[in-house]
Backbone as CSV, one residue per row, in Angstrom:
resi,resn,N_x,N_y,N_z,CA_x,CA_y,CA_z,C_x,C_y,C_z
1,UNK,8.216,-3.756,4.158,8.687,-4.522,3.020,9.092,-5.895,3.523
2,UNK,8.433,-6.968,2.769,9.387,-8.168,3.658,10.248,-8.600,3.056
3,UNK,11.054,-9.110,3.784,12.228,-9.941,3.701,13.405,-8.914,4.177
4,UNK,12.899,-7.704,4.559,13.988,-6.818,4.826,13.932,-5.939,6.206
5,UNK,14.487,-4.930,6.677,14.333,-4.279,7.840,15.786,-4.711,8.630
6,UNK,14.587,-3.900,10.107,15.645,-3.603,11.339,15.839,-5.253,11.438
7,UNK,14.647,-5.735,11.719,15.296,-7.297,12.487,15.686,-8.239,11.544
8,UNK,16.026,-8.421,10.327,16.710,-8.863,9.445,18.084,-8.437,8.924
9,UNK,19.033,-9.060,9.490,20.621,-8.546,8.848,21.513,-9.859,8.898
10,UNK,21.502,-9.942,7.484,22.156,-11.264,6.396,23.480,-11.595,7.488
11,UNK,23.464,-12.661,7.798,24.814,-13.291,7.945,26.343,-12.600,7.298
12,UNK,25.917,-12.431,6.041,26.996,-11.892,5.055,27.178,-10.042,5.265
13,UNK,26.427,-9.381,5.716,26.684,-7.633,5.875,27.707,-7.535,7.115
14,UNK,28.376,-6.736,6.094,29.833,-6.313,7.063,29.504,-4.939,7.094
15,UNK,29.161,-4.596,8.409,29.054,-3.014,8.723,30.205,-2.008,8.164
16,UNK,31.127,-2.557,8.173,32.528,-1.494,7.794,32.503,-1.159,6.227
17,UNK,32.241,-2.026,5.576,32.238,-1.450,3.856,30.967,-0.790,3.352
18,UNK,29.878,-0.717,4.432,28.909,-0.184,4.620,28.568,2.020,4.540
19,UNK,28.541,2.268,3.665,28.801,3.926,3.974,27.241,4.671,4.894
20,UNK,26.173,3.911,4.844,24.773,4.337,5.713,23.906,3.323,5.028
21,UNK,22.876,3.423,6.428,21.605,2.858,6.225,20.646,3.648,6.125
22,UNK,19.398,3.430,5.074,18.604,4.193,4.790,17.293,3.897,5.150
23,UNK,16.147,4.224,5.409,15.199,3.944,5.979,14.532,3.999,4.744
24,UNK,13.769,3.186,4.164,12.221,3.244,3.567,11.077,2.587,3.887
25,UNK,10.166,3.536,3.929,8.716,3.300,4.294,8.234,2.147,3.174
26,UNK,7.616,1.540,3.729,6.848,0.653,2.940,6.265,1.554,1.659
27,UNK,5.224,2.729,1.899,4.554,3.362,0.872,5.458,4.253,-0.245
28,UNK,6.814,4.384,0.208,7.624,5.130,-0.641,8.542,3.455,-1.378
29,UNK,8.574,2.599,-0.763,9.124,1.195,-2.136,7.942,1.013,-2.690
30,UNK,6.645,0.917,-2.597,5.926,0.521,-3.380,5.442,1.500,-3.994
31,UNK,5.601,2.951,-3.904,5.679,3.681,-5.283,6.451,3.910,-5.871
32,UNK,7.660,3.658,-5.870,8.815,3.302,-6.396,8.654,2.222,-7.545
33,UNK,8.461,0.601,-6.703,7.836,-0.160,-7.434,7.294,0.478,-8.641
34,UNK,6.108,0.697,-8.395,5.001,1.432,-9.852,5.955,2.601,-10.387
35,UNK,7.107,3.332,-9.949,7.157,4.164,-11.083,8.204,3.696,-11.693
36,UNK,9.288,2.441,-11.369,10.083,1.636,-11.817,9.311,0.806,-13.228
37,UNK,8.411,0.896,-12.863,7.497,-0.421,-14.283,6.839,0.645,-15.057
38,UNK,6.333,1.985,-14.609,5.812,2.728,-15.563,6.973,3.807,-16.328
39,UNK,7.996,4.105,-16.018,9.103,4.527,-16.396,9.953,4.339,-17.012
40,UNK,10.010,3.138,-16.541,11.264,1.946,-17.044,11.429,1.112,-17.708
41,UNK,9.982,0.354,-17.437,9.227,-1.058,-17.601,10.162,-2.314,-17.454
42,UNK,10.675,-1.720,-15.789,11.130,-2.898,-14.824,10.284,-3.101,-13.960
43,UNK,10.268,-4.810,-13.664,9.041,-4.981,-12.829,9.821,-5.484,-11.391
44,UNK,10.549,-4.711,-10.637,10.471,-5.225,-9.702,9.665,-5.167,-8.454
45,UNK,10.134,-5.939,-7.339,9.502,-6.073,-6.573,9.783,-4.942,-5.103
46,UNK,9.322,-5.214,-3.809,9.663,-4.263,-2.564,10.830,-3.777,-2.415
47,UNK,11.573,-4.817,-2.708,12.879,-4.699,-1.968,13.643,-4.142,-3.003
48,UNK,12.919,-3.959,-4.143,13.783,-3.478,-5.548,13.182,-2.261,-5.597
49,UNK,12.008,-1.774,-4.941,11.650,-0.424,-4.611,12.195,0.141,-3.478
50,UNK,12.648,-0.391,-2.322,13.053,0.041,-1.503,14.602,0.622,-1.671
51,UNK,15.179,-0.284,-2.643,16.880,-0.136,-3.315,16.707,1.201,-3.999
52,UNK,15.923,1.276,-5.011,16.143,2.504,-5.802,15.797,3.627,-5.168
53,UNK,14.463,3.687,-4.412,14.117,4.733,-3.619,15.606,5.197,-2.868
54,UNK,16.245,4.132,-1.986,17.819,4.734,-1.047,18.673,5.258,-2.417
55,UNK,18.636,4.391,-3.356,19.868,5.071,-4.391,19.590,6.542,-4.637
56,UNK,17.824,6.833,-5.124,17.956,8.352,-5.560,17.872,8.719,-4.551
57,UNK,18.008,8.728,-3.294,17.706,9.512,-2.192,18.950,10.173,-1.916
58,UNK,20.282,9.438,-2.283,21.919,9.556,-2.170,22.158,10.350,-3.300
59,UNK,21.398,10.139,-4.500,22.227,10.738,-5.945,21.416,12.389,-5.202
60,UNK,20.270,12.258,-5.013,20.304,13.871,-4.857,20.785,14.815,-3.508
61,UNK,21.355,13.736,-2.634,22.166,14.516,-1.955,23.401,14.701,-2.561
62,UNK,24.350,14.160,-3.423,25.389,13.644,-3.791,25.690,15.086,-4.932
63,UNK,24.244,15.257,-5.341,24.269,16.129,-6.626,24.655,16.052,-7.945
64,UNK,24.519,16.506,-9.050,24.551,16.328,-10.237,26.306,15.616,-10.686
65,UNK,26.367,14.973,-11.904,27.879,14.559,-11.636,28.388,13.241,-11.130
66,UNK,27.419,12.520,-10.266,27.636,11.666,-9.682,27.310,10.471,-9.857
67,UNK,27.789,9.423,-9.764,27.378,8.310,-10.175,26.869,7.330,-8.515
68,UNK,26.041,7.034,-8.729,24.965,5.840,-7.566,24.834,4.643,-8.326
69,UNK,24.872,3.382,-7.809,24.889,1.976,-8.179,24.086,1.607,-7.034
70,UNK,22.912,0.447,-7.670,22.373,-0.272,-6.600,22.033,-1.977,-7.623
71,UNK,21.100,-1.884,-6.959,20.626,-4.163,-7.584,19.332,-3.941,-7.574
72,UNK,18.369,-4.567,-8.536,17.108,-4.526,-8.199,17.009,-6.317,-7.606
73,UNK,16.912,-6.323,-6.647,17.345,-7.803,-6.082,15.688,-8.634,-6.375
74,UNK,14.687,-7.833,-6.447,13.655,-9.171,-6.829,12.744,-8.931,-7.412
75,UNK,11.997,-9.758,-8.268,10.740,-9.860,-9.461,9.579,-9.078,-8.513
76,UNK,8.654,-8.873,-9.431,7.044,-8.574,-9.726,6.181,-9.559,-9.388
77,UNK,6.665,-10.670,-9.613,5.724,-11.812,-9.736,5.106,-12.331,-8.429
78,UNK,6.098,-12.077,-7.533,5.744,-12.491,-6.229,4.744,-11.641,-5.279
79,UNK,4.327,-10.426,-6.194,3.543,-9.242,-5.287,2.324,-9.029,-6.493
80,UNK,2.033,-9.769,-7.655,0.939,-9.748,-8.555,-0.314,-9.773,-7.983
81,UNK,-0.099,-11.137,-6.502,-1.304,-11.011,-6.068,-2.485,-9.765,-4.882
82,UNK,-0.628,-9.056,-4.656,-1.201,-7.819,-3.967,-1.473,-6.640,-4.454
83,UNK,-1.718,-7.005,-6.081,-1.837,-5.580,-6.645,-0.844,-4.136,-6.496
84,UNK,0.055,-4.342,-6.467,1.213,-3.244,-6.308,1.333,-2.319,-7.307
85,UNK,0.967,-3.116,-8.673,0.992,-2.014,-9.523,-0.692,-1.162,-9.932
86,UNK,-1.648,-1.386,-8.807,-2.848,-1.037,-9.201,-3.285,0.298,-8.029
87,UNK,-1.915,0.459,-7.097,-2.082,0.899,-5.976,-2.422,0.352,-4.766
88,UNK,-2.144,-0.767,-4.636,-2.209,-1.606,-3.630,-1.611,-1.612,-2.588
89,UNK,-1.719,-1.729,-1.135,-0.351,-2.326,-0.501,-0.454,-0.773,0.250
């Protein structure tokens, strides 16, 4: 996914208010992606597939009852040309 990963960590992330880091595969945000726009009909982008993918990954360890919060931090528009929602990528 770009703009994100191991060798990218924002100036601003404070490890301590931090509860885990989650790993996603490129192919699990970008089906995420597509089932975010066919589900939802939010169009975000990697990093907004990569967010929701970690959120439900927590709500179903967390179990029923529980409330998970995340951000879809970026658009569709910027990955139109890679076909993401056609199975691309």
């Amino acid at each position: 996914v770009e703009g994100i990963g191991v060798s990218f960590i924002p100036k601003t992330f404070d490890r301590k208010v931090c509860d885990a880091i989650i790993m996603v595969s490129d192919d699990d945000a970008f089906a995420t992606v597509r089932e975010l726009a066919r589900k939802e009909g939010v169009l975000g982008g990697s990093s907004s597939g990569a967010n929701v993918f970690a959120a439900m990954e927590i709500a179903r360890q967390l179990g029923q009852g529980k409330r998970v919060v995340t951000v879809i931090p970026d658009a569709a528009e910027r990955y139109l040309s890679k076909n993401i929602f056609d199975g691309g990528i």
